[in-house]
C-alpha positions in Angstrom: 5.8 -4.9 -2.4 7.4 -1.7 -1.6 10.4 -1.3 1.1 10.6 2.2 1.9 13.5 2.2 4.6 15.8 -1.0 5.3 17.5 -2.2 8.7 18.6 -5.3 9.6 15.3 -5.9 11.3 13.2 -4.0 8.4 15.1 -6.5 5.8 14.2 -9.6 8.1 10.5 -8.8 8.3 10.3 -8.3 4.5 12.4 -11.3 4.0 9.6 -13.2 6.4 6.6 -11.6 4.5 8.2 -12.2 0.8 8.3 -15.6 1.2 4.9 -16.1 3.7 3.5 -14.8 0.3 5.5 -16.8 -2.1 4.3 -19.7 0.0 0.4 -18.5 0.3 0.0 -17.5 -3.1 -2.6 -19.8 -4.9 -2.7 -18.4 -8.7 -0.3 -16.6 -10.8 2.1 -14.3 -9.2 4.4 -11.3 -10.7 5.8 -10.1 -6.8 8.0 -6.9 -7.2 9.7 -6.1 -4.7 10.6 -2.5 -4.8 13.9 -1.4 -2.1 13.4 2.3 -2.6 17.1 3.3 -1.0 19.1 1.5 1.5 21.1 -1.4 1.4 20.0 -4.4 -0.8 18.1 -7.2 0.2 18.7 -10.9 -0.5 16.0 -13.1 -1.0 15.6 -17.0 -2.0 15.5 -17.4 -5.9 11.8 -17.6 -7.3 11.0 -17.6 -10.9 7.7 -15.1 -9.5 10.2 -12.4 -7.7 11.2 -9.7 -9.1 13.7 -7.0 -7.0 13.9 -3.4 -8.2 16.8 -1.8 -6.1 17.1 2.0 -6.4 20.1 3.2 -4.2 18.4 7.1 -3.9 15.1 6.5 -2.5 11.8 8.2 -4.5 8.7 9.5 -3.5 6.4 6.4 -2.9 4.0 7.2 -6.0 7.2 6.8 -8.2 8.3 3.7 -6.5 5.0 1.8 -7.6 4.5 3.8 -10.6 8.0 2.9 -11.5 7.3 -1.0 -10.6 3.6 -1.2 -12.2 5.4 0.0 -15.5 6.8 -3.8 -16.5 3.9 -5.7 -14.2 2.5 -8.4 -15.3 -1.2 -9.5 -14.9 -4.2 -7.9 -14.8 -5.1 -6.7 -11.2 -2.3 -4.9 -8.8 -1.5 -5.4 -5.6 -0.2 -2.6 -3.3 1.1 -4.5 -0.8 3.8 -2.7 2.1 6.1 -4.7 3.6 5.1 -5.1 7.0 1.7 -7.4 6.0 1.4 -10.5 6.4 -0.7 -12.5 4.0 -2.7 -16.1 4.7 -3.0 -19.1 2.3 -5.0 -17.5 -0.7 -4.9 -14.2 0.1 -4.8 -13.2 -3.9 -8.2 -14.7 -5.0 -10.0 -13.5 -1.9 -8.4 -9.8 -2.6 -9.1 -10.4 -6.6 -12.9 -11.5 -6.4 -13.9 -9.7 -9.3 -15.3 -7.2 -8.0 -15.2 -3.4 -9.5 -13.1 -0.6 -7.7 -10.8 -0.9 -5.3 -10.6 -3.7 -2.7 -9.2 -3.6 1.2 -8.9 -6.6 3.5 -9.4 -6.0 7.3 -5.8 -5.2 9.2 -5.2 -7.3 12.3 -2.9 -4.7 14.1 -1.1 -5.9 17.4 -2.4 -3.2 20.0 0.2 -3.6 22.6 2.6 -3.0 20.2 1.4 0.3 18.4 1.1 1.7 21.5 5.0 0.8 22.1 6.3 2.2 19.2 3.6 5.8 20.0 1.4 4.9 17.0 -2.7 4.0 17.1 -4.4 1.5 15.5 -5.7 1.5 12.0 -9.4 3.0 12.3 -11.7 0.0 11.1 -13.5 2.9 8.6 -9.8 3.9 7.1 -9.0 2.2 3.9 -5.4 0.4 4.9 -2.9 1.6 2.5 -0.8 -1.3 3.5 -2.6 -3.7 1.7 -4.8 -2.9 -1.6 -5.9 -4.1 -4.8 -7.3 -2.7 -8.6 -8.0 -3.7 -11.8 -5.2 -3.0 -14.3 -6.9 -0.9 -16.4 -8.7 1.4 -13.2 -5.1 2.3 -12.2 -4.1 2.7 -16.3 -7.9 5.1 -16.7 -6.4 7.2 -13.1 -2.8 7.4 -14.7 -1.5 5.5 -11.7 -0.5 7.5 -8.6 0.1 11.2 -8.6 3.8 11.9 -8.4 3.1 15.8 -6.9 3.2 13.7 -3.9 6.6 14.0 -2.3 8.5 11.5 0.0 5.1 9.4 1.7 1.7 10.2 2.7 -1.4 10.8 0.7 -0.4 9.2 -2.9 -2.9 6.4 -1.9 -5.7 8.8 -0.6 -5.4 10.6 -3.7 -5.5 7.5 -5.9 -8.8 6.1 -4.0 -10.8 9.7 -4.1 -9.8 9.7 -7.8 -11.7 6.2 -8.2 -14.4 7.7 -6.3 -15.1 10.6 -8.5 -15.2 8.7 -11.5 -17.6 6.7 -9.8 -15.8 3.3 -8.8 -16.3 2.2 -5.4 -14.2 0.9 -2.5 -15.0 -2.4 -1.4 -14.2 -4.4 1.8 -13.4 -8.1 0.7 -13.8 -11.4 3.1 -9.7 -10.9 3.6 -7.8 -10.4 7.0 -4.2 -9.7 6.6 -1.6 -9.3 9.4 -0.4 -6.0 9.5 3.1 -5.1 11.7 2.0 -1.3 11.8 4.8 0.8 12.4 7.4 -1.6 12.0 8.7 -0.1 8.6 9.4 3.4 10.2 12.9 4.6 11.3 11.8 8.1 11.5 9.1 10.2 13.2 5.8 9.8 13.3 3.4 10.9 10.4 2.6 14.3 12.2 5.9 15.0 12.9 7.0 14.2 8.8 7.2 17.5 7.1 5.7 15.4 4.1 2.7 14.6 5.9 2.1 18.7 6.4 3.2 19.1 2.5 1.1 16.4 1.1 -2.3 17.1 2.8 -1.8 20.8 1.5 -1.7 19.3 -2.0 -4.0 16.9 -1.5 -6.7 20.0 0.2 -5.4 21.7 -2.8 -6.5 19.3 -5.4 -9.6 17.7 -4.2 -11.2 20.9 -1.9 -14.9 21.3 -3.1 -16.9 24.2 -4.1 -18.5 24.2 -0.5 -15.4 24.7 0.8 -15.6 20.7 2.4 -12.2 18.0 1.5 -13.8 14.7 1.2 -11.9 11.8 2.0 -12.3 7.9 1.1 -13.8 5.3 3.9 -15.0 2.2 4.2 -17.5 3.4 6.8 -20.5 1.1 6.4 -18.8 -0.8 3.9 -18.6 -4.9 4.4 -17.7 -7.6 2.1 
């Protein structure tokens, strides 16, 4: 789980979702919970949590790469801080399946709109909640750390599954998802990441046609 700015009410929510996960967790559990700069976080004592504080915060393709290095398990879980997982969240997430899977968001509509964000598009894979096989993320060389700051390290990730022909999969999962509420800065658009990381990402992935494809779930269902 990955906790890319910390306030008092940032470090409440994760507090909240750490242990709604603890709690809700079925099968065997390595959490990380990865507080990429900003003041630590204190959490109840669980023999499945492990915290990773970094005091200078890192690009967010380090933070997991950095995180996945001493993992345990065979499937990852991206997971942000601001979801909110139900009771068995993990085995509907890790059916089996090949690729990479996405559960649906349930975003609060009244409350993007308060905080000058939209919804989640229902064809946009949600980077705020994500799974993969160990050894898909170990054959993509995890996530590309060209990537500065946030924005794009997951695109890249899931358009590099898709060109060496894993799918992206919708599961039978519906997480809780407080979008926006890990933000203390501007909107994507306004990030001068955002504007440096598509360039990178047109860079890398731009066909011969000229055309940039980008991963959806459009038509996908579980």
């Amino acid at each position: 789980m990955l906790v890319y700015a910390v306030t008092p009410e940032i470090a409440a929510m994760t507090q909240r979702n750490v242990a709604t996960m603890l709690r809700n967790t079925a099968g065997p559990l390595d959490l990380r919970v990865f507080i990429n700069g900003g003041p630590p976080v204190a959490f109840e004592r669980d023999e499945r949590l492990t915290v990773i504080y970094q005091a200078d915060r890192s690009s967010i393709a380090h933070a997991y790469n950095l995180a996945f290095s001493h993992a345990e398990g065979n499937v990852y879980a991206c997971v942000h801080n601001d979801v909110e997982v139900p009771p068995g969240w993990d085995s509907l997430l890790n059916d089996g399946g090949p690729g990479i899977a996405f559960p649906e968001v349930i975003e609060d509509a009244q409350d993007c709109a308060e905080r000058g964000i939209g919804l989640t598009k229902p064809y946009f894979p949600p980077g705020s909640c994500f799974a993969l096989p160990r050894a898909l993320y170990e054959e993509l060389g995890g996530f590309d750390e060209m990537y500065e700051d946030c924005h794009f390290e997951d695109t890249d990730l899931w358009q590099r599954a898709l060109d060496a022909g894993y799918p992206l999969r919708r599961v039978a999962l519906r997480v809780v998802h407080g979008r926006g509420k890990t933000r203390t800065e501007l909107p994507d658009r306004g990030n001068g990441a955002f504007a440096r990381n598509r360039g990178v990402y047109i860079g890398k992935f731009r066909r011969s046609d000229g055309s940039v494809p980008l991963p959806t779930l459009q038509g996908v269902t579980p």
